[in-house]
C-alpha positions in Angstrom: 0.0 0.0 0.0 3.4 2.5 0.0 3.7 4.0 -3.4 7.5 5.2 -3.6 7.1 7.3 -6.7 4.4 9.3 -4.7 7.8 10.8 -2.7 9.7 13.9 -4.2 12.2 12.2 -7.2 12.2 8.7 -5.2 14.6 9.3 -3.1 13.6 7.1 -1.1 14.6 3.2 -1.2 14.1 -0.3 0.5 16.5 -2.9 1.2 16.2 -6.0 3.0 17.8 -6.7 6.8 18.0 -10.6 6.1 20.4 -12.7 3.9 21.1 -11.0 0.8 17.6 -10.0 -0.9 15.4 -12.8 1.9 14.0 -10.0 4.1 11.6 -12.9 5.9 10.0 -16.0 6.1 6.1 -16.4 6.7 4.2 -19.1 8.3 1.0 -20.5 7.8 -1.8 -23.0 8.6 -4.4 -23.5 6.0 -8.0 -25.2 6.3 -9.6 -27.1 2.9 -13.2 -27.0 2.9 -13.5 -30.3 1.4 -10.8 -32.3 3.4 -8.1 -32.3 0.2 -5.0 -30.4 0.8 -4.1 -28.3 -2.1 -8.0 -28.3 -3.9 -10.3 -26.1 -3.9 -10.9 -23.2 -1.3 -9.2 -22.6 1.5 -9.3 -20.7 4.7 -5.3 -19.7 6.4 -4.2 -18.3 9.3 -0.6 -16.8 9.2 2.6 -15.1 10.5 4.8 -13.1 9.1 8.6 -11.1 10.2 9.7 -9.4 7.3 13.1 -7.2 8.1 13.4 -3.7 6.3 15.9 -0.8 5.8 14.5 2.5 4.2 16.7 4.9 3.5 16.6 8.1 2.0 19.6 9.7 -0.8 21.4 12.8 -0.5 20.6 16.1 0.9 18.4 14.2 3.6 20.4 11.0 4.2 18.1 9.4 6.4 17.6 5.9 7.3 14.6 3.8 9.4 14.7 0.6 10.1 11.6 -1.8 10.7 10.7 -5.5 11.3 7.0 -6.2 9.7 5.2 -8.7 11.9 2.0 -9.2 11.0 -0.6 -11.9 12.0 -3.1 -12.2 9.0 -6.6 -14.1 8.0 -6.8 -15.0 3.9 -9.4 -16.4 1.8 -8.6 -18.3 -1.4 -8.3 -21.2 -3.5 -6.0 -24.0 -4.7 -6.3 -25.8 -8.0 -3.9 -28.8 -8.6 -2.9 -30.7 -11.9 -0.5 -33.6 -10.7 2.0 -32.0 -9.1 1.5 -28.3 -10.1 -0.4 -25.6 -8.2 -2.1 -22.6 -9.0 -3.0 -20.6 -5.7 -4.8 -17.1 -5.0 -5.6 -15.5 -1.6 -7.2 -12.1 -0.7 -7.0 -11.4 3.0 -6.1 -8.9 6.3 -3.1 -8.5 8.2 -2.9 -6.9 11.6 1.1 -5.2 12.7 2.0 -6.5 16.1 5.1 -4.7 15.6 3.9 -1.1 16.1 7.0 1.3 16.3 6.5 5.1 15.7 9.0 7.6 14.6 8.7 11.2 14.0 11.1 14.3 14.6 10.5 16.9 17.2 11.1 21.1 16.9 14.9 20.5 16.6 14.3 17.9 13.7 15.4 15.4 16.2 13.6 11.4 15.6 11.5 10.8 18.2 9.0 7.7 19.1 6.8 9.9 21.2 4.8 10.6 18.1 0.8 12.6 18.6 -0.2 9.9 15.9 0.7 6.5 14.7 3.4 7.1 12.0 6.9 5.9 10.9 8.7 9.0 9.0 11.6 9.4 7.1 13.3 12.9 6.3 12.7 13.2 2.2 15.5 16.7 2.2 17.7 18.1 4.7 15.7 20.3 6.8 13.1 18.0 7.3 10.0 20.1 6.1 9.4 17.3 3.9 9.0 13.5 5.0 7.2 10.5 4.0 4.9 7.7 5.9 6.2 4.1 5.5 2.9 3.3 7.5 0.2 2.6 4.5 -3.5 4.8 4.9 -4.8 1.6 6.8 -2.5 1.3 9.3 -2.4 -1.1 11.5 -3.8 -3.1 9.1 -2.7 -4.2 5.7 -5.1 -5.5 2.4 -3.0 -8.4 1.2 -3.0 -10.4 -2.0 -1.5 -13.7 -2.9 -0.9 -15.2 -6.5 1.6 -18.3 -6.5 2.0 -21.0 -8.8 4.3 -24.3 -6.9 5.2 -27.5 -7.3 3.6 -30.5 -4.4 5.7 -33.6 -3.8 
C-alpha cells in the first residue's frame, strides 16, 4: 500500500535486513473445505517477520529501520494438476510490531509521536518527510498469486 514514486524524485529506497535480498520467512496453517490439501478453497491463518531498511539519498540522508510482523486471515483457492499448483488469496493482516517515529522542533527522531506514523526525512531540513505506515495502518489488504510444485 506505500507507493514510492508518490515521494519527491524517489529518493527514497528499501533494502532487506535478512540474507542478501530474503528479508523474511512467513508461516501459515491452511483449512480445505472439502478435506483435500491443495484443492479447492481454502481458509489460512498466518505469520509473518519481514526485516526492512528505508533509507533516503542525499541532501536528507536518512535511514529507518523496521521488522513487519503481521498476524493475518486470507481467503482463497488451490487448484492442482498432478504435481503443479495454482493458488490465490485475498486477506487482512494486523502489525504486532507497532513502532513510531517522528522528529521533534529540533528535527530530532522521536517515538513519542501525537499519531501512529513511521517518518523518514525526504531533504535536509526535514519540512518534507514520507509515511512508511500505508492509509490503513495497523492493518494491511493483502494479496496472494503463487504458482508451486507438491511432492
Amino acid at each position: 500500500m506505500l507507493n514510492y514514486s508518490t515521494y519527491e524524485k524517489s529518493s527514497l529506497h528499501q533494502e532487506s535486513n535478512g540474507w542478501g535480498p530474503i528479508s523474511g520467512a512467513a508461516l501459515d496453517l491452511g483449512i480445505w473445505f472439502g478435506g483435500k490439501p491443495f484443492r479447492g478453497y481454502v481458509l489460512r491463518a498466518g505469520l509473518t517477520n519481514y526485516a526492512y531498511t528505508y533509507k533516503t539519498t542525499a541532501p536528507a540522508n536518512d535511514s529507518v529501520s523496521h521488522t513487519d510482523r503481521q498476524l493475518y486471515l486470507m481467503f482463497g483457492s488451490h487448484s492442482r494438476w498432478g504435481v503443479f499448483t495454482l493458488a490465490y488469496g485475498f486477506g487482512l493482516g494486523y502489525e504486532l510490531n507497532q513502532e513510531n517515529r517522528c522528529f521533534d522542533v529540533f528535527g530530532n527522531a522521536t517515538s513519542d509521536c501525537p499519531k501512529d506514523q513511521l517518518l523518514i526525512k525526504l531533504n535536509a531540513t526535514g519540512s518534507s518527510v514520507g509515511d512508511l505506515h500505508s492509509y490503513l495502518y495497523p492493518f494491511d489488504l493483502l494479496a496472494r498469486f503463487s504458482l508451486g510444485v507438491v511432492f
